[in-house]
C-alpha positions, -999 to +999 in steps of 0.1 A: +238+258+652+237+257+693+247+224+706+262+208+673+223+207+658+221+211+622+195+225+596+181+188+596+178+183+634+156+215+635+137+214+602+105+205+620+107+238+641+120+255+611+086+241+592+064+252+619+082+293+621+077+294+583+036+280+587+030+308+614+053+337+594+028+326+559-001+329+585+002+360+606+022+380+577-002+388+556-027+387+583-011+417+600-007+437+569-042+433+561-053+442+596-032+473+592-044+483+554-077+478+576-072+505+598-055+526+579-082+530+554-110+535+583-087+561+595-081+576+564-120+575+554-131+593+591-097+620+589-085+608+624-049+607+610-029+640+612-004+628+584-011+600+560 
């Protein structure tokens, strides 16, 4: 890795990218199933 670091130098950064990727994941694909379905329900979508 950049400047000689390896996986054990960086695994506390690594442990915090993985926390917010569990977190804002499936946060963002609910928020979009959300919206879809609202848009779906009042027919503001051309296509589906």
């Amino acid at each position: 890795l950049l400047n000689g670091a390896g996986l054990i130098d960086i695994s506390q950064q690594l442990f915090i990218l993985f926390v917010f990727v569990a977190i804002l994941v499936p946060l963002g694909l609910l928020s979009f199933g959300y919206g879809l379905n609202i848009a779906k329900k009042e027919g503001s979508l051309i296509h589906y």
